[in-house]
The first five atom37 places (N, CA, C, CB, O) and aatype in JSON, in Angstrom:
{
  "aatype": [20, 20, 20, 20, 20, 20, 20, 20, 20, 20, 20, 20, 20, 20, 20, 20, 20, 20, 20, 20, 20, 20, 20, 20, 20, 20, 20, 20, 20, 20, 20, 20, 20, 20, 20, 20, 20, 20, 20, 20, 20, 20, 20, 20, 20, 20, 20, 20, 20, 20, 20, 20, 20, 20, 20, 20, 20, 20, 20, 20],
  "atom_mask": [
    [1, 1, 1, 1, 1],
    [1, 1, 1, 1, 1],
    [1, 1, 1, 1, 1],
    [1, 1, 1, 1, 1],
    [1, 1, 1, 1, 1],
    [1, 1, 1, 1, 1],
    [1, 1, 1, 1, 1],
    [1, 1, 1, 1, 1],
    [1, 1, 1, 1, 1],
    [1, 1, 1, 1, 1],
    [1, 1, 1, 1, 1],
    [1, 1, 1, 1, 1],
    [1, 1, 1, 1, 1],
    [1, 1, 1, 1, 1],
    [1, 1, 1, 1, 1],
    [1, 1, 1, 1, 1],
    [1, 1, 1, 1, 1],
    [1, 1, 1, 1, 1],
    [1, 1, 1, 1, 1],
    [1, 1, 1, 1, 1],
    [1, 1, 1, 1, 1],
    [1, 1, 1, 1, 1],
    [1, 1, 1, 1, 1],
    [1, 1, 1, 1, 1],
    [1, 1, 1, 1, 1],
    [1, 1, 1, 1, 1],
    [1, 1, 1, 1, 1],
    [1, 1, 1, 1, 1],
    [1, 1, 1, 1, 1],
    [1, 1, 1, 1, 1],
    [1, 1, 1, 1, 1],
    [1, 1, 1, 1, 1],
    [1, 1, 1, 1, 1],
    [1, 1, 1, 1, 1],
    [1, 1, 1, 1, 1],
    [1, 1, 1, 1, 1],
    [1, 1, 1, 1, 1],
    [1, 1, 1, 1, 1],
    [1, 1, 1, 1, 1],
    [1, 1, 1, 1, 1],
    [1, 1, 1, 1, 1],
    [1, 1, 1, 1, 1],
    [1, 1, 1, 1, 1],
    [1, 1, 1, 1, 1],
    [1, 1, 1, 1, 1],
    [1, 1, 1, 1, 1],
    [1, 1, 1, 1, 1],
    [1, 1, 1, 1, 1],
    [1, 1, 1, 1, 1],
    [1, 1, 1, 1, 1],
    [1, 1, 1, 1, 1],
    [1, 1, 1, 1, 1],
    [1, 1, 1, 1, 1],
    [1, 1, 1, 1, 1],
    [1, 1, 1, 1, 1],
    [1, 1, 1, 1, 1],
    [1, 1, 1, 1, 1],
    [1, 1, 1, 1, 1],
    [1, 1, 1, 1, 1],
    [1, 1, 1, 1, 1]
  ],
  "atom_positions": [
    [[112.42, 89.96, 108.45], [111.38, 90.08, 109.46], [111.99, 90.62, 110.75], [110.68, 88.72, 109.7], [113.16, 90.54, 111.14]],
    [[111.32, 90.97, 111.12], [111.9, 91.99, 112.41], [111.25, 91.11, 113.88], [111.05, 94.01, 112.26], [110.14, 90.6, 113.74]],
    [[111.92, 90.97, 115.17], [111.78, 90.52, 116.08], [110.62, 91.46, 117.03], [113.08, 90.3, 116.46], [110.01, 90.95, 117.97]],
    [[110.53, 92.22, 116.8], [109.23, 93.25, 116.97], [107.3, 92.77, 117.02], [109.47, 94.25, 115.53], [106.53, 93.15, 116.14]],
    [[106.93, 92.04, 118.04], [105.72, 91.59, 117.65], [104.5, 92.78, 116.62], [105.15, 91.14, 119.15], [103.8, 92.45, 115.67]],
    [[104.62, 94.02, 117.22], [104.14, 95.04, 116.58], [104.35, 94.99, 115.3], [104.53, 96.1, 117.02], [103.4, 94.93, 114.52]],
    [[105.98, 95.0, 114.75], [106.11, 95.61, 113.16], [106.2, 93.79, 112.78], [107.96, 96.98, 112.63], [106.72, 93.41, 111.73]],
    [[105.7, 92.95, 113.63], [105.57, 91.76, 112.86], [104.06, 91.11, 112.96], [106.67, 90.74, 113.36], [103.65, 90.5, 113.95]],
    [[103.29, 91.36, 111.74], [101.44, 90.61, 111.9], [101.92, 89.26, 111.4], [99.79, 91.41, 110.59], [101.1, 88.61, 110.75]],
    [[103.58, 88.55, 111.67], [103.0, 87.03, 110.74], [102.42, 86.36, 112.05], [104.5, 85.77, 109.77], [101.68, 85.39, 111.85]],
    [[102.67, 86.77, 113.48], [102.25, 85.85, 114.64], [100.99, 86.24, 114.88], [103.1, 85.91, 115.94], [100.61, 86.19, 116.05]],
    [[99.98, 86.75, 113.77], [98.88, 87.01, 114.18], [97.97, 85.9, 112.92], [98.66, 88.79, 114.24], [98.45, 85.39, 111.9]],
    [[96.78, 85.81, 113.37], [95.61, 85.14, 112.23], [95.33, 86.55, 111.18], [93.76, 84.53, 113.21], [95.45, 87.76, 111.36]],
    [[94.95, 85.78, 110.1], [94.49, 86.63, 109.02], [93.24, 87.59, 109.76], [93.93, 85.6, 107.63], [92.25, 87.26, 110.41]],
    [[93.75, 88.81, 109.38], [92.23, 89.83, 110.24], [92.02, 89.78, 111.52], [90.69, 89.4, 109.86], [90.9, 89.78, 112.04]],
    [[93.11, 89.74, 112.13], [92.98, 89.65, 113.69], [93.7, 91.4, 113.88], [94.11, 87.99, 114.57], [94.58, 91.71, 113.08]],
    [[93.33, 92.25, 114.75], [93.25, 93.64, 115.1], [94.43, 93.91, 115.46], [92.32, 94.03, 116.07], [94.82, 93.2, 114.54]],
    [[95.69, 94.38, 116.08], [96.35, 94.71, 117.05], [95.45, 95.4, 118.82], [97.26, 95.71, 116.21], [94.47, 96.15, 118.86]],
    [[96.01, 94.98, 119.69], [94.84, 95.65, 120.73], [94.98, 97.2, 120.85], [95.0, 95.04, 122.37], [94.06, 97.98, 120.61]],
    [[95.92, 97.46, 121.14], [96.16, 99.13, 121.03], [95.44, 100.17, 119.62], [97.97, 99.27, 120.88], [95.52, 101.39, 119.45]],
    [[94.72, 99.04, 118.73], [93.96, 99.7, 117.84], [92.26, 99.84, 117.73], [94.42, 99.17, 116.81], [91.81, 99.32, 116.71]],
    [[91.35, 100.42, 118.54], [90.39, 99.89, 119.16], [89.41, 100.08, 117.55], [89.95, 100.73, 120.79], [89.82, 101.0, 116.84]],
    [[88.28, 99.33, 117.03], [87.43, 99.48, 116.19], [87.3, 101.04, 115.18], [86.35, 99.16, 117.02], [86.74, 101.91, 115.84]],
    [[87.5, 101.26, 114.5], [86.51, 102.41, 114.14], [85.32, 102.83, 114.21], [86.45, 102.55, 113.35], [84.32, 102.13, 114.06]],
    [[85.34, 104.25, 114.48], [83.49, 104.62, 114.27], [82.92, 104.93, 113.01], [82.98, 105.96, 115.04], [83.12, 105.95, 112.35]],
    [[82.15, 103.92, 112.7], [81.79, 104.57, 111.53], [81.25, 105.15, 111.02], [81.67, 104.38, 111.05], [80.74, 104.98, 109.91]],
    [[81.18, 106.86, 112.41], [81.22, 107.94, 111.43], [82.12, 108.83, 111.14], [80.43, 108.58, 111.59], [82.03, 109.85, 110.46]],
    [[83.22, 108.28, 111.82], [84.59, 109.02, 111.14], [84.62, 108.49, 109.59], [86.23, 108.5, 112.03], [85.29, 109.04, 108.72]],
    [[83.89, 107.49, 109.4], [83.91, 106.67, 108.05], [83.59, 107.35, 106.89], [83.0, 105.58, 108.07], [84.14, 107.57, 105.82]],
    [[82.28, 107.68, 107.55], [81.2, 108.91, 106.68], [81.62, 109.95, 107.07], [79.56, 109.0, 106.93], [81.47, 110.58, 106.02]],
    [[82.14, 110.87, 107.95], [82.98, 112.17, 107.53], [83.85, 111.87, 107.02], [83.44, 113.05, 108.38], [84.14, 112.8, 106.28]],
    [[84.72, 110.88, 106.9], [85.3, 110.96, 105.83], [85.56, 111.18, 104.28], [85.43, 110.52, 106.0], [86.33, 111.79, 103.55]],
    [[84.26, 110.17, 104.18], [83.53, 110.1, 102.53], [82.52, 111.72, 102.16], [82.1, 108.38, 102.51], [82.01, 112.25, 101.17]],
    [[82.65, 111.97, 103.49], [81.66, 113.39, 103.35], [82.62, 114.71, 102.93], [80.82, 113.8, 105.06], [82.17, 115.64, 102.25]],
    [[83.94, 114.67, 103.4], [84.72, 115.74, 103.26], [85.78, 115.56, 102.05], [85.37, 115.99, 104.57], [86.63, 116.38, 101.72]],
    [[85.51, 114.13, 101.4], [86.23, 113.29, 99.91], [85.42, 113.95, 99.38], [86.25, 111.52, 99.47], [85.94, 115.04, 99.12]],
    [[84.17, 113.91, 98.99], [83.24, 114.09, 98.18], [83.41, 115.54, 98.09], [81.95, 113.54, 98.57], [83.78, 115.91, 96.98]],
    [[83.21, 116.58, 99.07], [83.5, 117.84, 98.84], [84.43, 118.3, 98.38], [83.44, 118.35, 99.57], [84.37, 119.08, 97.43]],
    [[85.51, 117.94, 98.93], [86.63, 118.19, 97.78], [86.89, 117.93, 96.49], [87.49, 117.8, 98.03], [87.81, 118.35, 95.79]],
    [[85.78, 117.0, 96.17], [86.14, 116.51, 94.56], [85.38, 117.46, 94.2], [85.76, 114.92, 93.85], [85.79, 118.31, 93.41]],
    [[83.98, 117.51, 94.77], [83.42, 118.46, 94.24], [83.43, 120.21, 94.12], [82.62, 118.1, 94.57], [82.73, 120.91, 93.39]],
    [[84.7, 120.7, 95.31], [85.43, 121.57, 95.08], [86.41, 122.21, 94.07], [85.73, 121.43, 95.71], [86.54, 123.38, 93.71]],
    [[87.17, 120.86, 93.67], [88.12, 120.65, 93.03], [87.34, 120.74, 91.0], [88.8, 119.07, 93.8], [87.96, 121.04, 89.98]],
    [[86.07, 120.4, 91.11], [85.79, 119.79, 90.04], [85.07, 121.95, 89.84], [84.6, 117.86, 90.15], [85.42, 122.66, 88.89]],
    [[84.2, 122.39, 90.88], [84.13, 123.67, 90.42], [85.18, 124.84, 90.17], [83.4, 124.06, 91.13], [84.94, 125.84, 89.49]],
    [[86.43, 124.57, 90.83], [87.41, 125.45, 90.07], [88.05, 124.87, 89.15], [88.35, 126.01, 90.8], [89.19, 125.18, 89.49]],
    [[88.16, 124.27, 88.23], [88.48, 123.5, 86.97], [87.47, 124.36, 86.35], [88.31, 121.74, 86.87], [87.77, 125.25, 85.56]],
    [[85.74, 123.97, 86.88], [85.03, 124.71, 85.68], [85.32, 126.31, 85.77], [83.3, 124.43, 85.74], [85.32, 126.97, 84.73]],
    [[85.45, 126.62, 86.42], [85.61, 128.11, 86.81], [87.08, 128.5, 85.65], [86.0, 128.29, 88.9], [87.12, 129.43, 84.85]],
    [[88.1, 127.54, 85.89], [89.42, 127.7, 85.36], [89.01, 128.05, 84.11], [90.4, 126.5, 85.43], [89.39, 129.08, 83.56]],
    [[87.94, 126.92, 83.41], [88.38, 125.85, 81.74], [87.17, 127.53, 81.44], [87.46, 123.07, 81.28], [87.23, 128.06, 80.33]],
    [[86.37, 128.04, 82.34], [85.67, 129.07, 81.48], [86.12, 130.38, 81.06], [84.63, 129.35, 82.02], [85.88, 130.97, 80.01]],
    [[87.2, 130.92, 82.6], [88.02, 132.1, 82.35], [89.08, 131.38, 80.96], [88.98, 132.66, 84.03], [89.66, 132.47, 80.87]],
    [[89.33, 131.08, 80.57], [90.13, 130.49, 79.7], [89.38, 131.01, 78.36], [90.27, 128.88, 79.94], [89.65, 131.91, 77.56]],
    [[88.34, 130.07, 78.47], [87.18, 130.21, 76.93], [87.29, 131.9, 76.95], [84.96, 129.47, 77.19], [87.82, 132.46, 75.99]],
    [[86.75, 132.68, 78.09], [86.59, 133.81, 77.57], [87.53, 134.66, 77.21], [85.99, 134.31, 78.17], [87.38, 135.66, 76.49]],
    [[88.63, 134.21, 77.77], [90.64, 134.97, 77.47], [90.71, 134.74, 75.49], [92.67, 133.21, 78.68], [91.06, 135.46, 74.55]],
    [[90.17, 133.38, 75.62], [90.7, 133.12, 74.42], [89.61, 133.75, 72.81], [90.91, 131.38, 74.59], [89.86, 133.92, 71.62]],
    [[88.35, 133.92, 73.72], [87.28, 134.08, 72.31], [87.57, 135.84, 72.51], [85.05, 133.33, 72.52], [87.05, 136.52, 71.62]],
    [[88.13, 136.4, 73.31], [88.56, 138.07, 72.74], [89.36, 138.35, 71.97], [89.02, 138.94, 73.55], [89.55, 139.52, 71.67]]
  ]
}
């Protein structure tokens, strides 16, 4: 354990904040989940894009 109150949470209660960390907004929350989601769903149309140039490489 380190003498560091910062890199040490045992002198704190369970779920108690640091102060220098003020709440989140939670709509950084939801842009967050908003720009996850796009990317999966980015991620998931070049796969299909990939898995089809493929099918057609392979059925010539």
């Amino acid at each position: 354990m380190s003498d560091d109150p910062v890199q040490d949470p045992g002198d704190r209660p369970e779920g108690e904040r640091r102060q220098d960390h003020p709440p989140a907004d939670p709509g950084d929350a939801a842009r967050h989940r908003t720009f996850g989601r796009l990317a999966v769903l980015l991620g998931l149309v070049l796969v299909a894009i990939a898995g089809y140039a493929t099918l057609l490489i392979l059925v010539e």
